[in-house]
N, CA, C and O atoms as CSV, one atom per row, in Angstrom:
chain,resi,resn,atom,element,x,y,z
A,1,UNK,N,N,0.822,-1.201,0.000
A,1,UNK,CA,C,0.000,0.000,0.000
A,1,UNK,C,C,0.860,1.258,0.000
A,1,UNK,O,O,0.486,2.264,-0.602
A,2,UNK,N,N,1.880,1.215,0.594
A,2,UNK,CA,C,3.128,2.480,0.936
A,2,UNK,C,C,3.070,2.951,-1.056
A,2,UNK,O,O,2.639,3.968,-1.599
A,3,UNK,N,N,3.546,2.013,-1.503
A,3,UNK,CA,C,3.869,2.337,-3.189
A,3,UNK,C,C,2.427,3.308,-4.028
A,3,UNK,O,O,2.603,4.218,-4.839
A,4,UNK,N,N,0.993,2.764,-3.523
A,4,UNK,CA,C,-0.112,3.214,-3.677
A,4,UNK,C,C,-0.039,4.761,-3.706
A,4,UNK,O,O,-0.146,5.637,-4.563
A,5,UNK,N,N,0.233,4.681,-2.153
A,5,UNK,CA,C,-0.276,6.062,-1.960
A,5,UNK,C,C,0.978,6.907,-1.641
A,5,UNK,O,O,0.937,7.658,-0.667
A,6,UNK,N,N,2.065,6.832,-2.387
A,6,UNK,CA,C,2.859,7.167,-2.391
A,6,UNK,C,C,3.230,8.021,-4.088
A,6,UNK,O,O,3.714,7.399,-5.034
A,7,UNK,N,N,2.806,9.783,-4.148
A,7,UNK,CA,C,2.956,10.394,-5.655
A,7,UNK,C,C,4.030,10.014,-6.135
A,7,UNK,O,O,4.064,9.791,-7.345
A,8,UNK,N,N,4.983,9.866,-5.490
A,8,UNK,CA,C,6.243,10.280,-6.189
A,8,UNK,C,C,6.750,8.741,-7.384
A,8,UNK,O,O,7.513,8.685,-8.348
A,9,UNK,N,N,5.871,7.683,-6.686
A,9,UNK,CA,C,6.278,6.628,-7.323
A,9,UNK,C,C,5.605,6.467,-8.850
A,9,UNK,O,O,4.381,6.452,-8.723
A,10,UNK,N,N,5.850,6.393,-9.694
A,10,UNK,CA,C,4.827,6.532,-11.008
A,10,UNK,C,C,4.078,4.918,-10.618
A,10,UNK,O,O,4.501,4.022,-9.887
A,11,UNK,N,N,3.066,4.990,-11.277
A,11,UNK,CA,C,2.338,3.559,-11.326
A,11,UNK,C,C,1.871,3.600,-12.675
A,11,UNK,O,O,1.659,4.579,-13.391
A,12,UNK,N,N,1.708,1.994,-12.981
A,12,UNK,CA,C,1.671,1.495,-14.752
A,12,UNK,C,C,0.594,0.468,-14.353
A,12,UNK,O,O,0.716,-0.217,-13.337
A,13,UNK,N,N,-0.521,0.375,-15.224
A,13,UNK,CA,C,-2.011,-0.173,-14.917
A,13,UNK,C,C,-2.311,-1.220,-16.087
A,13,UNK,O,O,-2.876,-0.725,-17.062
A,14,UNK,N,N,-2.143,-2.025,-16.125
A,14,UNK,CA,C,-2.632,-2.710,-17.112
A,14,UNK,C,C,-3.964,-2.743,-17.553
A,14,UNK,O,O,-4.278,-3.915,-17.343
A,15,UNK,N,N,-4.969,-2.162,-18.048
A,15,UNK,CA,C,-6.432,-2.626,-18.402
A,15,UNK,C,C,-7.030,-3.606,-19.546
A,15,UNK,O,O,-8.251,-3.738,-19.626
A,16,UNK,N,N,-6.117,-4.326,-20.477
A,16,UNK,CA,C,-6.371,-5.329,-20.810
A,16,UNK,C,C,-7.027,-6.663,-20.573
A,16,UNK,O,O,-6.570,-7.342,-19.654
A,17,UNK,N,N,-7.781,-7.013,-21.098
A,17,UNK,CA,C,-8.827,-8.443,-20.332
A,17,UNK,C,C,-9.528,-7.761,-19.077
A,17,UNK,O,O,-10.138,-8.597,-18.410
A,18,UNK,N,N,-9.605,-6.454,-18.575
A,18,UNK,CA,C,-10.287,-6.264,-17.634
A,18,UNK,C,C,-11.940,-5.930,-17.824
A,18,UNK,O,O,-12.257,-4.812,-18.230
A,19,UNK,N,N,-12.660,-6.627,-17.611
A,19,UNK,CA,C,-14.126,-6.290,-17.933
A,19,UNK,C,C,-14.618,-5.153,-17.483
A,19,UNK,O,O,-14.726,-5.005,-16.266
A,20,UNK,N,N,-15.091,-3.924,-18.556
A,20,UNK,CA,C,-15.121,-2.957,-17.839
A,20,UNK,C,C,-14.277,-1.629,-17.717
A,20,UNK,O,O,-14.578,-0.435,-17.708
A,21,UNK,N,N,-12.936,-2.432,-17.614
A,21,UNK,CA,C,-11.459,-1.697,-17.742
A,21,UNK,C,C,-11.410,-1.126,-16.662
A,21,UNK,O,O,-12.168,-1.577,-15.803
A,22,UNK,N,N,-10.689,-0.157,-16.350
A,22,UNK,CA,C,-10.431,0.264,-14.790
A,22,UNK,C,C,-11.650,0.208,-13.796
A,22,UNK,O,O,-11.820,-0.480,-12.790
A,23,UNK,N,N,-12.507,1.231,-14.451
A,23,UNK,CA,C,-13.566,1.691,-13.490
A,23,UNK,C,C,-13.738,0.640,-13.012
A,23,UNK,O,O,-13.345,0.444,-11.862
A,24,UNK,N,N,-14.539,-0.623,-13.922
A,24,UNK,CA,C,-15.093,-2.021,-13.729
A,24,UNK,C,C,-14.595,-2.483,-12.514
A,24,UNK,O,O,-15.192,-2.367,-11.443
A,25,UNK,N,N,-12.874,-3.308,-12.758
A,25,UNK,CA,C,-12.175,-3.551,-11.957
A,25,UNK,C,C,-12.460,-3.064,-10.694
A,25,UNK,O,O,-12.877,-3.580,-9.657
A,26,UNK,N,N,-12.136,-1.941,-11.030
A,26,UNK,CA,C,-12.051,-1.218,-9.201
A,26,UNK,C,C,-12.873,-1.367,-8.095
A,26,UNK,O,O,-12.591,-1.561,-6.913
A,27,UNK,N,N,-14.590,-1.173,-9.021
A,27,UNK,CA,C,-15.232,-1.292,-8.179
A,27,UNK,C,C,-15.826,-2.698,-7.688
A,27,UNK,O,O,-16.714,-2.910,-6.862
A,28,UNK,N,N,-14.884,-3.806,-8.631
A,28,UNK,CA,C,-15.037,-5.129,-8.648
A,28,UNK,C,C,-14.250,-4.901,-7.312
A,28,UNK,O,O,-14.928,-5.392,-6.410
A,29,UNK,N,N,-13.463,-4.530,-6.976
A,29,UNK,CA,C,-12.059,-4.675,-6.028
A,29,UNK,C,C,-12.671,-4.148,-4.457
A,29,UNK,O,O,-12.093,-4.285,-3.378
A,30,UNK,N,N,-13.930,-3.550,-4.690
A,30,UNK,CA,C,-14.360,-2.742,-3.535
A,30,UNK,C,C,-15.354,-3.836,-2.798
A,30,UNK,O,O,-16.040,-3.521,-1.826
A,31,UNK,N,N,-15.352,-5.221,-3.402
A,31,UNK,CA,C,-16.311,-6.153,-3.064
A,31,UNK,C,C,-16.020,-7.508,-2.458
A,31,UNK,O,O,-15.069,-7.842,-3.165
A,32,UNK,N,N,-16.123,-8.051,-2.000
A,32,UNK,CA,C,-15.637,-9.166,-1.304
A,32,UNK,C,C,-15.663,-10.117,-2.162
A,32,UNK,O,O,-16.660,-10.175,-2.880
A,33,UNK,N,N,-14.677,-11.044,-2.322
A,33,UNK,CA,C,-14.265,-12.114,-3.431
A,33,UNK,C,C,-13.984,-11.562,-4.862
A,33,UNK,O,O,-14.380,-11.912,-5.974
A,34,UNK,N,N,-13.239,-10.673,-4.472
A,34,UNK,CA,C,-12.657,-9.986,-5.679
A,34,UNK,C,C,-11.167,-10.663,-5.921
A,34,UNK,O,O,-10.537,-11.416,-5.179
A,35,UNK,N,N,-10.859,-10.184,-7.091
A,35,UNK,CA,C,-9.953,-10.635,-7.582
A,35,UNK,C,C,-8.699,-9.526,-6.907
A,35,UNK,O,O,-9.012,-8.349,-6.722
A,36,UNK,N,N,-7.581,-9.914,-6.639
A,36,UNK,CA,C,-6.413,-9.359,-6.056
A,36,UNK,C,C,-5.845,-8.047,-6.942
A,36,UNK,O,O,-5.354,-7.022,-6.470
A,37,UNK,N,N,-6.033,-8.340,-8.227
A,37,UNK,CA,C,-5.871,-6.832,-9.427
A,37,UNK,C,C,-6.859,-6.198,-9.093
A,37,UNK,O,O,-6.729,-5.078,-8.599
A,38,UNK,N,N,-8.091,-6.773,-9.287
A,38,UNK,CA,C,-9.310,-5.632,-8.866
A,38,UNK,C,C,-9.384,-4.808,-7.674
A,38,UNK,O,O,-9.927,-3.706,-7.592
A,39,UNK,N,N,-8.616,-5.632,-6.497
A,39,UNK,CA,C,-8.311,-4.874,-5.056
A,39,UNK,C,C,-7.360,-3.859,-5.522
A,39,UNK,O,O,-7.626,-2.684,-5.271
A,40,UNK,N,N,-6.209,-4.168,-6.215
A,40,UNK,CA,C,-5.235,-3.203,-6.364
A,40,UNK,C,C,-5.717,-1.955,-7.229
A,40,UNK,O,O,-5.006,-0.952,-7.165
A,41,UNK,N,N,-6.701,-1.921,-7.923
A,41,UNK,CA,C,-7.223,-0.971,-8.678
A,41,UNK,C,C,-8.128,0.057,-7.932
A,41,UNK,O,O,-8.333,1.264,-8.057
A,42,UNK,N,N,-8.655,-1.085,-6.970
A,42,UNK,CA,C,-9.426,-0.330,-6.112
A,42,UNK,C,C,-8.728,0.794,-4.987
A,42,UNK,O,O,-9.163,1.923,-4.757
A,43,UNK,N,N,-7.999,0.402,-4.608
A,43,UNK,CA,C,-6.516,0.990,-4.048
A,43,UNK,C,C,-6.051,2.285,-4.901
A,43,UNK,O,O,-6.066,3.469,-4.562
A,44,UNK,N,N,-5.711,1.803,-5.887
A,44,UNK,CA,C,-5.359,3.150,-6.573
A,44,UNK,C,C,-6.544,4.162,-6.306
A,44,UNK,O,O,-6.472,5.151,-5.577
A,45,UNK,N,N,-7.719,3.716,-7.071
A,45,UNK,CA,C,-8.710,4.458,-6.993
A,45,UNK,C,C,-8.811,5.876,-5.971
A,45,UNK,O,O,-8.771,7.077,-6.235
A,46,UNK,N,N,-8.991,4.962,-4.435
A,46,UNK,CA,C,-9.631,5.465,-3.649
A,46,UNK,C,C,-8.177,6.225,-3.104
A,46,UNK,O,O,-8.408,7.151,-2.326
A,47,UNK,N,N,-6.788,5.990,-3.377
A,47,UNK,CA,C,-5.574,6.685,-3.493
A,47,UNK,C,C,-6.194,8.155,-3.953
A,47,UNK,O,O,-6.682,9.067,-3.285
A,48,UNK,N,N,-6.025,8.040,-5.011
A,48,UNK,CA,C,-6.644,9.418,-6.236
A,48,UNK,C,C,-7.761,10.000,-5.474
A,48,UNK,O,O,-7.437,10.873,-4.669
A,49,UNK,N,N,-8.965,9.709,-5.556
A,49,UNK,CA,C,-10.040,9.904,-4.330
A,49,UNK,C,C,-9.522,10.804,-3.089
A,49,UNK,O,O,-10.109,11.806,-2.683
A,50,UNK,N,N,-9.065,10.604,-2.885
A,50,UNK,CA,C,-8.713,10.688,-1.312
A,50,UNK,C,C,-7.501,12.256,-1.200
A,50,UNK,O,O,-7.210,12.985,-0.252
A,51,UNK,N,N,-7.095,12.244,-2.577
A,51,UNK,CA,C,-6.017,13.346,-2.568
A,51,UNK,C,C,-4.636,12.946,-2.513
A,51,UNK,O,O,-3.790,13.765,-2.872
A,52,UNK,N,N,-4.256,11.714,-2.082
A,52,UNK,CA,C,-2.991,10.853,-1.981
A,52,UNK,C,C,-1.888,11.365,-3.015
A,52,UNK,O,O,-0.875,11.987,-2.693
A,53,UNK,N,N,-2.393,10.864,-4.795
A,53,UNK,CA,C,-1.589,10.694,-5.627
A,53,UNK,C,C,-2.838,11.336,-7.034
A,53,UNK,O,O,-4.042,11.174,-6.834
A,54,UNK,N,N,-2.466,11.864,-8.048
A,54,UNK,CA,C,-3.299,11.947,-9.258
A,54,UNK,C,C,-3.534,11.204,-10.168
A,54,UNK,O,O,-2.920,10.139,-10.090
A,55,UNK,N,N,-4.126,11.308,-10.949
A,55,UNK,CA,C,-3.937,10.302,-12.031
A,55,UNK,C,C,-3.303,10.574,-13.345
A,55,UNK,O,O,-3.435,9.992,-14.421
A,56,UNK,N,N,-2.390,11.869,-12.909
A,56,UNK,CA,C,-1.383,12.101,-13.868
A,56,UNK,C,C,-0.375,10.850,-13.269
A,56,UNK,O,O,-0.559,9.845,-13.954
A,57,UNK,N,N,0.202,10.719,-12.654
A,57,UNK,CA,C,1.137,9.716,-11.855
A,57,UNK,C,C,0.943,8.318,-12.156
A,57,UNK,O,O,1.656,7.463,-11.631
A,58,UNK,N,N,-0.011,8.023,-12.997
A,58,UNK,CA,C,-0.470,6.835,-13.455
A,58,UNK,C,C,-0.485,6.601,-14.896
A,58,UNK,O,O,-1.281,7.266,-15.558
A,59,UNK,N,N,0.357,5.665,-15.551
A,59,UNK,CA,C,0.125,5.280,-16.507
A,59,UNK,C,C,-0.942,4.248,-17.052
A,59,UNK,O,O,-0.951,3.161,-16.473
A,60,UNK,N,N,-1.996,4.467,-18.260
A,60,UNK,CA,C,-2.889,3.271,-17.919
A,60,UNK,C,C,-2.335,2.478,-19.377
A,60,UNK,O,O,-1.780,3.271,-20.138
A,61,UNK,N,N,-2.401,0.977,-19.905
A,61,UNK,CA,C,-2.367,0.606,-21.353
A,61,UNK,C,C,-3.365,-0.501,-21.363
A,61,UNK,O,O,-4.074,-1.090,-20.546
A,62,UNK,N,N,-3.104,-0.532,-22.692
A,62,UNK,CA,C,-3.960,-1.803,-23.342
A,62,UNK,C,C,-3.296,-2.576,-23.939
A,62,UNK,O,O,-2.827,-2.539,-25.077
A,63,UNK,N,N,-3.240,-3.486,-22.952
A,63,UNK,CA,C,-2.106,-4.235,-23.325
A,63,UNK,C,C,-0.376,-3.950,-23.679
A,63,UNK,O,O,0.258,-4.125,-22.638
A,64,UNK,N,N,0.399,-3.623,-24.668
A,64,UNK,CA,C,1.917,-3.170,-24.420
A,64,UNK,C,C,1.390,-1.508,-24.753
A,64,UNK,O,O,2.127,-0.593,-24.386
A,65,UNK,N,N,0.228,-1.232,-25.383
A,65,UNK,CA,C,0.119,0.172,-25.629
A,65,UNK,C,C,-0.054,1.369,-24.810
A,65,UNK,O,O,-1.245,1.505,-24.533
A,66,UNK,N,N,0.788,2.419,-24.246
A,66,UNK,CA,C,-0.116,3.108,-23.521
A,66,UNK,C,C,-1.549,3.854,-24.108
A,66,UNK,O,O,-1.879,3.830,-25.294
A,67,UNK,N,N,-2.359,4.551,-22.962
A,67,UNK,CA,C,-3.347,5.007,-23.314
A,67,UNK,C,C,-3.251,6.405,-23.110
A,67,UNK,O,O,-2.960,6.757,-21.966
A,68,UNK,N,N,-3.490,7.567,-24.248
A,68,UNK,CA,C,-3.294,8.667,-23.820
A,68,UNK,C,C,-3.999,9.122,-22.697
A,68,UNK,O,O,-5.074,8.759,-22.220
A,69,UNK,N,N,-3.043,10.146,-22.301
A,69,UNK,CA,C,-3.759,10.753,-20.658
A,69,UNK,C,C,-4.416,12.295,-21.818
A,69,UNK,O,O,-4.274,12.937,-22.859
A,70,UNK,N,N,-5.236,12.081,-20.437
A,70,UNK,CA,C,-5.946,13.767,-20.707
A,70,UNK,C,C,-5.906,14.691,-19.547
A,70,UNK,O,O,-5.158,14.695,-18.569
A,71,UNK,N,N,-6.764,15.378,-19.841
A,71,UNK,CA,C,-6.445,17.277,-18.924
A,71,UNK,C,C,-7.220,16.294,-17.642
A,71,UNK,O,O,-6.624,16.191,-16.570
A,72,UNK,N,N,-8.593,15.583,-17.844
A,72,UNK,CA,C,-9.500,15.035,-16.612
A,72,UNK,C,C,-8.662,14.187,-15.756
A,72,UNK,O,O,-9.175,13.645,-14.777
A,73,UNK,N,N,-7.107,13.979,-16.102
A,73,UNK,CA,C,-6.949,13.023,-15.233
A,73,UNK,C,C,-5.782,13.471,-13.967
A,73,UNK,O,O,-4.569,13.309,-13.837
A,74,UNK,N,N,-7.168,14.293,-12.911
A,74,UNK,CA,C,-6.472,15.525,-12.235
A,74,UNK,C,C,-7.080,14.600,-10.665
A,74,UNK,O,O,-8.001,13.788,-10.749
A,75,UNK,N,N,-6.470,14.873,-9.505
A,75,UNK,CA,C,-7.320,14.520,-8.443
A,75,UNK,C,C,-8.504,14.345,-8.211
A,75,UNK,O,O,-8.799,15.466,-7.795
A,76,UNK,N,N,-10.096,13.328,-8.138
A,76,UNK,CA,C,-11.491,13.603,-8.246
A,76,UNK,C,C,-12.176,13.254,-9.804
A,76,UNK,O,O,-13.244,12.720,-10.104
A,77,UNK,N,N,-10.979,13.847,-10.702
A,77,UNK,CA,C,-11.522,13.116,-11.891
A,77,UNK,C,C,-11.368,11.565,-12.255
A,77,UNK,O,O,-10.293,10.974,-12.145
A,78,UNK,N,N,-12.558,10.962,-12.703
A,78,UNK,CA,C,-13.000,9.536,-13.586
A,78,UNK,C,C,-11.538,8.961,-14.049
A,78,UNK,O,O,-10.750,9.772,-14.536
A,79,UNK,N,N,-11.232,7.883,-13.943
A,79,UNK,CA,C,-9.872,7.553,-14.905
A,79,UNK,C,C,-10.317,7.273,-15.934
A,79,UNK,O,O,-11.529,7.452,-16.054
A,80,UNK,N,N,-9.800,6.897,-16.734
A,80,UNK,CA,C,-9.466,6.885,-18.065
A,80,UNK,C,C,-10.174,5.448,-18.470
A,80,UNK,O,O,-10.046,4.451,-17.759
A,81,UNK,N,N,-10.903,5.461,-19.641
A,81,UNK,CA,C,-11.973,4.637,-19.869
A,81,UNK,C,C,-11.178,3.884,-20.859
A,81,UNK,O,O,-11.676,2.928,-21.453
């Protein structure tokens, strides 16, 4: 969790095969018998949420590709679909 909520560390997100893709995940992760990626997404999430880290600090891809970031991906804003 230290790495989570920690800005300075960049984080790299895989959303490939994720049903849903981040959002999905995450809030898969906020549920009991979730999958251990979906917890970790959820983590990030509520990281960002919370004021911790942004979601500039986050890289997301699809698969080896990244996904461009935009201006929304500021503290409070939606990640990246």
């Amino acid at each position: 969790m230290a790495a989570i909520d920690n800005p300075d560390i960049h984080i790299h997100v895989n959303t490939k095969g994720s049903t849903g893709g981040f959002t999905g995940s995450a809030l898969r992760g906020m549920s009991a018998g979730s999958r251990a990626t979906e917890q970790e997404k959820a983590w990030l999430a509520k990281s960002v949420v919370s004021g911790k880290r942004s979601w500039s600090s986050i890289t997301f891809y699809d698969g080896e590709e990244a996904l461009p970031k935009s201006k929304e991906q500021e503290p409070g804003a939606p990640p990246p679909r």
